[in-house]
C-alpha positions as CSV (number, residue, x, y, z in Angstrom):
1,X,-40.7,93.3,-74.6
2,X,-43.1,92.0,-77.2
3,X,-47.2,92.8,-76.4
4,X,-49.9,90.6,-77.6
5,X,-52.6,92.6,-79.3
6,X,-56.1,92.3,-81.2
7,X,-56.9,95.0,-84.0
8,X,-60.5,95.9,-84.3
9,X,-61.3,97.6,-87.6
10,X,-64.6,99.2,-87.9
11,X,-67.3,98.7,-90.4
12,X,-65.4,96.7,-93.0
13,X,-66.6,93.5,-95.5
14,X,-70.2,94.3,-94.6
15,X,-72.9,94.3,-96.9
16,X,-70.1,93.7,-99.9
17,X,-68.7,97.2,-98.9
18,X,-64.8,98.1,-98.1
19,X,-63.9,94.5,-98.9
20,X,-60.6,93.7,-96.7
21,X,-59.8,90.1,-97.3
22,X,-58.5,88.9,-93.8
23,X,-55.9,87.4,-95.4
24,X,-54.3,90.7,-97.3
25,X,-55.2,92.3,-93.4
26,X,-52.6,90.0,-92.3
27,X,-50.2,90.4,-94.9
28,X,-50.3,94.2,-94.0
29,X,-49.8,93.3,-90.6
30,X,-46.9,91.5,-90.9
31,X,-45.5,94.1,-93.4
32,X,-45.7,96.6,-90.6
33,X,-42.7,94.1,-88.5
34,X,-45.4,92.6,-86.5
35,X,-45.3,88.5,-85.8
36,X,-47.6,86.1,-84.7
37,X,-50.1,88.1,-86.9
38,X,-53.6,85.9,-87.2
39,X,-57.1,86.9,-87.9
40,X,-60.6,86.4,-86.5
41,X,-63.8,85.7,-88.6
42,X,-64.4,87.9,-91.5
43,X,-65.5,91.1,-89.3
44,X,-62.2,93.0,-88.9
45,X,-60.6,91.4,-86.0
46,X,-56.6,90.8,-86.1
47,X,-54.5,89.7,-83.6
48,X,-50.4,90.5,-83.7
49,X,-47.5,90.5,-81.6
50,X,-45.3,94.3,-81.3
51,X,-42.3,95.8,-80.0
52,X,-44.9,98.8,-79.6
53,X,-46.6,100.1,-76.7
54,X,-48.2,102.7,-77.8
55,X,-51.3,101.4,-78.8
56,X,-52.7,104.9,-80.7
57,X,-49.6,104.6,-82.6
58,X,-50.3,101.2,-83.8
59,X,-53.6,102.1,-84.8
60,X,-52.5,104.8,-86.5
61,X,-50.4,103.3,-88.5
62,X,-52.1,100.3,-89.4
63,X,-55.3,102.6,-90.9
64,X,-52.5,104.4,-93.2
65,X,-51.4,101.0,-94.5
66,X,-54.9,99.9,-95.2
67,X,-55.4,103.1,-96.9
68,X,-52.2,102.3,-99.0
69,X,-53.3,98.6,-99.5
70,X,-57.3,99.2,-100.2
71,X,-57.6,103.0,-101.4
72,X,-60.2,103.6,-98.4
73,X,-60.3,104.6,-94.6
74,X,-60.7,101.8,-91.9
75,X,-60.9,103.2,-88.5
76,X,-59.0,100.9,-86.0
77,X,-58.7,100.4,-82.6
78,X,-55.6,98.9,-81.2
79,X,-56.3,97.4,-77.8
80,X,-53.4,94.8,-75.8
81,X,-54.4,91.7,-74.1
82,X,-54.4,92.7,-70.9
83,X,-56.9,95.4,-71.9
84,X,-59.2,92.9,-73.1
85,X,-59.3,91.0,-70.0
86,X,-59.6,93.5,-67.8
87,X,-62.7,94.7,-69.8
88,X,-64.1,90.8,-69.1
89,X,-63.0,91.4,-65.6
90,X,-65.0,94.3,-65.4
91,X,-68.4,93.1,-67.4
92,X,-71.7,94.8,-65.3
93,X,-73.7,92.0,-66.4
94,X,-74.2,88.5,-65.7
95,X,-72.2,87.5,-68.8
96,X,-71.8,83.4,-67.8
97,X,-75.6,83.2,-68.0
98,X,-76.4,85.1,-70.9
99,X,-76.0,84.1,-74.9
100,X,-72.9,85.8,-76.6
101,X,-75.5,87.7,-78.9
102,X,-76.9,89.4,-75.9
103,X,-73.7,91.0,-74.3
104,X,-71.7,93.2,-76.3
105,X,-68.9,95.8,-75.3
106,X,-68.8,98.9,-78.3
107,X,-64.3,100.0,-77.4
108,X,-64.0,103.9,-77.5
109,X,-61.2,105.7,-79.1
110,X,-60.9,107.2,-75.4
111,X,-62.5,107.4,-72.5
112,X,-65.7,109.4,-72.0
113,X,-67.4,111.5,-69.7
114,X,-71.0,110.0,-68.9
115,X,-72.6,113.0,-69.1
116,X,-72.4,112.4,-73.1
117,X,-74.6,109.6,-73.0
118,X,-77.1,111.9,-70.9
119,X,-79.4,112.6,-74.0
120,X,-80.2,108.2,-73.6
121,X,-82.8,107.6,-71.1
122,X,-81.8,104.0,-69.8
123,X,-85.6,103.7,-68.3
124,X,-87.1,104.2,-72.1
125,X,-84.9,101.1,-73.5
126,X,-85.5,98.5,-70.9
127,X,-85.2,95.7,-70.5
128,X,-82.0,96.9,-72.5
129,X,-79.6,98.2,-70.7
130,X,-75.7,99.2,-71.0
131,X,-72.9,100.7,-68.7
132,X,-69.8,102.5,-69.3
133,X,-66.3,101.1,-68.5
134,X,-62.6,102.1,-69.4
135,X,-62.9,102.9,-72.7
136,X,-66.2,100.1,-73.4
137,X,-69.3,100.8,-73.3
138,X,-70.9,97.6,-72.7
139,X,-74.8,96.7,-74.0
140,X,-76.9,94.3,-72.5
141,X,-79.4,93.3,-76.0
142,X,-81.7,90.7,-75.1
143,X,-82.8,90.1,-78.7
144,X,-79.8,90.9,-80.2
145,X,-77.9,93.9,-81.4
146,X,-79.7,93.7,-85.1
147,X,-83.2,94.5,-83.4
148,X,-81.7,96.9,-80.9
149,X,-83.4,100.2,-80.2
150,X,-80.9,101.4,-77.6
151,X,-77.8,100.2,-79.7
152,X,-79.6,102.5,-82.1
153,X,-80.0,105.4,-80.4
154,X,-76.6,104.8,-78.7
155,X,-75.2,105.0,-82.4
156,X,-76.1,108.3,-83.2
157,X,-72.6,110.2,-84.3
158,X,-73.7,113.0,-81.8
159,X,-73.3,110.9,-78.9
160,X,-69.4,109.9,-79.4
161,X,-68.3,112.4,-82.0
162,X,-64.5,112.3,-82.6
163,X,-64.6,109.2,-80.6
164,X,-63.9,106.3,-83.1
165,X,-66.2,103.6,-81.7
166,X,-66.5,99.7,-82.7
167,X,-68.8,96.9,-81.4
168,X,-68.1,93.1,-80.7
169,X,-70.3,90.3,-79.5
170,X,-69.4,89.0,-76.1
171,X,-68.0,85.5,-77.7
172,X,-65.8,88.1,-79.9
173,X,-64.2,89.8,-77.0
174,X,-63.3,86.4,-74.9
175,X,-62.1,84.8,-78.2
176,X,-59.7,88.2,-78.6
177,X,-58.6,87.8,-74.9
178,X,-57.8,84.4,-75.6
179,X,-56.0,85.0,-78.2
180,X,-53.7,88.1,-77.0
181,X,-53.0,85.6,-74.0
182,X,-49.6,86.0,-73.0
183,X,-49.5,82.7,-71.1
């Protein structure tokens, strides 16, 4: 049975740093035997159709080809479509009513116990706020994630070492559902 999914690399083509074209992304996709292989904007999202379930093991090995391809470490997150609508499903906040740059969801490597986000008083950041889900944290940013003193503090490496975390914009994560639609 063949899975839809969306491949969210972290931290590349920004600020003219660890420059992967989305077109060579795709290439190395579909080198890998995956199909339906398309990107999204320039900000390290991919979306492919697998054989695979295993979603670590997908991830896995598409940062070893994009070491091959690019001589540098991307760390991705592999996540199937279903995933991604649940984590819509599931959105604490009132995400119809707000902008897309207001709502994000940061995807964990793995789940995560709440206590380690204990060191972040919620009460010090308001009127920003954010909630852990399955594997999301999500981030309600009223002016934005680029003036954001709690997605600051919540990005200290402390908080979610050996947790490989990544960050989308609400529109991001519906487009990504949309597009690892099954129907």
């Amino acid at each position: 049975m063949t899975t839809r999914y969306a491949a969210l690399l972290r931290g590349i083509n920004v600020g003219g740093r660890r420059k992967v074209p989305m077109a060579a992304l795709r290439e190395v996709l579909a080198s890998l035997g995956h199909t339906d292989v398309g990107t999204y904007l320039q900000s390290g999202n991919a979306v492919f159709s697998s054989e695979s379930a295993d979603e670590q093991a997908l991830s896995a090995e598409l940062e070893k080809a994009i070491e091959d391809r690019f001589g540098f470490d991307v760390d991705c997150l592999v996540r199937g479509g279903d995933y991604l609508r649940a984590v819509i499903d599931a959105c604490p906040f009132p995400a119809a009513s707000l902008e897309g740059k207001q709502l994000h969801v940061t995807f964990l490597s793995e789940a995560v116990d709440p206590a380690r986000l204990a060191p972040v008083d919620p009460q010090a950041f308001l009127p920003e706020e954010f909630r852990l889900g399955d594997r999301a944290l999500y981030l309600y940013l009223p002016e934005g994630m680029g003036r954001s003193k709690l997605a600051e503090a919540l990005a200290r490496p402390s908080l979610f070492k050996e947790v490989t975390a990544t960050s989308r914009n609400w529109n991001t994560v519906v487009k990504l559902a949309e597009l690892t639609d099954a129907d």
